[in-house]
C-alpha positions as CSV (number, residue, x, y, z in Angstrom):
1,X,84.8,-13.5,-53.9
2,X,83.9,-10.0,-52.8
3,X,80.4,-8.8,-51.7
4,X,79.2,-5.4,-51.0
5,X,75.8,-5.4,-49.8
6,X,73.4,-2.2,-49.9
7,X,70.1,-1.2,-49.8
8,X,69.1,-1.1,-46.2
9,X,67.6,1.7,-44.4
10,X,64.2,2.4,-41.9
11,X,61.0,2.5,-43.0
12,X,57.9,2.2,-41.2
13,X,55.7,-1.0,-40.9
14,X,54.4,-2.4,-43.8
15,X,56.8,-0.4,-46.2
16,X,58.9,-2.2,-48.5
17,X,63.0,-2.2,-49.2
18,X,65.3,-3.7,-52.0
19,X,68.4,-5.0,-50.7
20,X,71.1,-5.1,-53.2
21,X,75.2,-7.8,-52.6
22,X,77.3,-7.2,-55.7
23,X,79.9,-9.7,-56.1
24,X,83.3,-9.2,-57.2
25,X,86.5,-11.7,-58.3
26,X,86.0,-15.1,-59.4
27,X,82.1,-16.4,-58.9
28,X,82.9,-19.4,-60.7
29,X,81.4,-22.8,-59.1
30,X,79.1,-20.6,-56.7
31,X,76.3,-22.7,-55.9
32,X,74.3,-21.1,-53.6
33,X,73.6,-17.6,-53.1
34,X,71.6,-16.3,-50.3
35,X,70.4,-13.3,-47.4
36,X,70.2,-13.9,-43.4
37,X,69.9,-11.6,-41.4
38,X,71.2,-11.0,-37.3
39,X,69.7,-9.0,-34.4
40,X,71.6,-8.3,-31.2
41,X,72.4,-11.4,-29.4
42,X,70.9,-13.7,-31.5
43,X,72.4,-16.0,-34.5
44,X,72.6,-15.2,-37.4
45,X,69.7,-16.4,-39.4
46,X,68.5,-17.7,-43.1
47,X,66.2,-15.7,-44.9
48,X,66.3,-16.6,-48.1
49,X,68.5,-19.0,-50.1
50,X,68.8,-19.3,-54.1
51,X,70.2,-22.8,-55.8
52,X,72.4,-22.6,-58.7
53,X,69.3,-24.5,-60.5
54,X,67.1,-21.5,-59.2
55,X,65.5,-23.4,-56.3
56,X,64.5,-21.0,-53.8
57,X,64.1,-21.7,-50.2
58,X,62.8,-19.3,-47.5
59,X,62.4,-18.2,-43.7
60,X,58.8,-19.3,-42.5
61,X,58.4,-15.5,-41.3
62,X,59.2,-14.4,-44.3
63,X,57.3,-15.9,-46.6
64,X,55.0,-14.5,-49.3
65,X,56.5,-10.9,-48.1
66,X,60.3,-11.3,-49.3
67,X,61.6,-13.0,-52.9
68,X,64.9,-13.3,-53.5
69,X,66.3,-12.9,-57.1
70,X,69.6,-12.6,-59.2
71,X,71.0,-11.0,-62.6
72,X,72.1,-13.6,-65.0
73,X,75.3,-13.9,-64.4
74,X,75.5,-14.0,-60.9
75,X,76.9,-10.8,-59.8
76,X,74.6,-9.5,-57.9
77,X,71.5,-10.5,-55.6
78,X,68.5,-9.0,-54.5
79,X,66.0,-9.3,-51.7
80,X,62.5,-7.5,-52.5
81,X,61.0,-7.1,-48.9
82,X,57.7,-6.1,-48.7
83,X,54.6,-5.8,-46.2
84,X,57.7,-5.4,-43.6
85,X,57.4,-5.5,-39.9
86,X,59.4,-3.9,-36.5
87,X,60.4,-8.1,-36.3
88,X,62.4,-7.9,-39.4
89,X,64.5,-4.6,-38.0
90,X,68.6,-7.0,-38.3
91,X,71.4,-6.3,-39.9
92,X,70.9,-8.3,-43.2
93,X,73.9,-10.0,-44.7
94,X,74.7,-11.6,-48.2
95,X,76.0,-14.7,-48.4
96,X,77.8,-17.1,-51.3
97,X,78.5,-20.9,-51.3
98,X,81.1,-23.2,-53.4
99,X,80.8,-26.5,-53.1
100,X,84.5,-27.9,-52.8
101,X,85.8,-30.7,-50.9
102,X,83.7,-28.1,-48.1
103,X,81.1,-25.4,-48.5
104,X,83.0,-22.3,-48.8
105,X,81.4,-19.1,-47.4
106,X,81.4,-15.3,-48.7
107,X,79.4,-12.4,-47.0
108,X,78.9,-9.1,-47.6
109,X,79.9,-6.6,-44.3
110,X,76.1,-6.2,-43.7
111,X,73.7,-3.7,-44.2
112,X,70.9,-2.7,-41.4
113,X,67.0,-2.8,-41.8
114,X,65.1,-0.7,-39.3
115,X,61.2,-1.0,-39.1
116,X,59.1,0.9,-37.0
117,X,55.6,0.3,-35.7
C-alpha cells in the first residue's frame, strides 16, 4: 500500500484545513485507517482513527473540531480540521492497518500544518 498525503498548509487560528492520503496498490484486508500527527521532539501521536465497521476514535484535543472521513472504497481519507489552533501546528501523517498474524503499518511521507495565533 502506497499513501500520498496532501492538504496541509498555514492558516491562522481558528481557520480550517482539509487534509487529503490517497492510497494506492492492494488495500485489501485494511482495517484501520487513520491521521497522527508529530511536532519536533515529540512522538508521534493519534489523531484520529477510522474502523473498517466505521467506528471512529479521536484525540481528546481534538475533539468536536476535527472528523475524519473516507470514500467508499477506501482509497482515500480525509481529515476536516476546523476551529484550529497554534497547538495543532505538526506534521500530520496518514496511516493504514492490516490485521495479519501482526498489524501491518502504511504511512503517507507527511504533510505540515502551520497555525498561527
Amino acid at each position: 500500500v502506497q499513501l500520498q498525503a496532501s492538504g496541509g498548509g498555514s492558516v491562522q487560528a481558528g481557520g480550517s484545513l482539509r487534509l487529503s492520503c490517497a492510497a494506492s496498490g492492494s488495500i485489501s484486508g485494511i482495517n484501520v485507517m487513520g491521521w497522527y500527527r508529530q511536532t519536533q521532539g515529540k512522538q508521534r501521536e493519534l489523531v484520529a482513527t477510522m474502523f473498517s465497521d466505521g467506528f471512529t476514535n479521536y484525540a481528546d484535543s481534538v475533539k468536536g473540531r476535527f472528523t475524519i472521513s473516507k470514500d467508499n472504497a477506501k482509497t482515500a481519507i480525509y481529515l476536516q480540521m476546523n476551529s484550529l489552533k497554534p497547538e495543532d501546528t505538526a506534521v500530520y501523517y496518514c496511516n493504514f492497518k492490516r490485521a495479519t498474524i501482526i498489524w501491518m503499518d502504511y504511512w503517507g511521507q507527511g504533510t505540515l500544518v502551520t497555525v498561527s495565533s
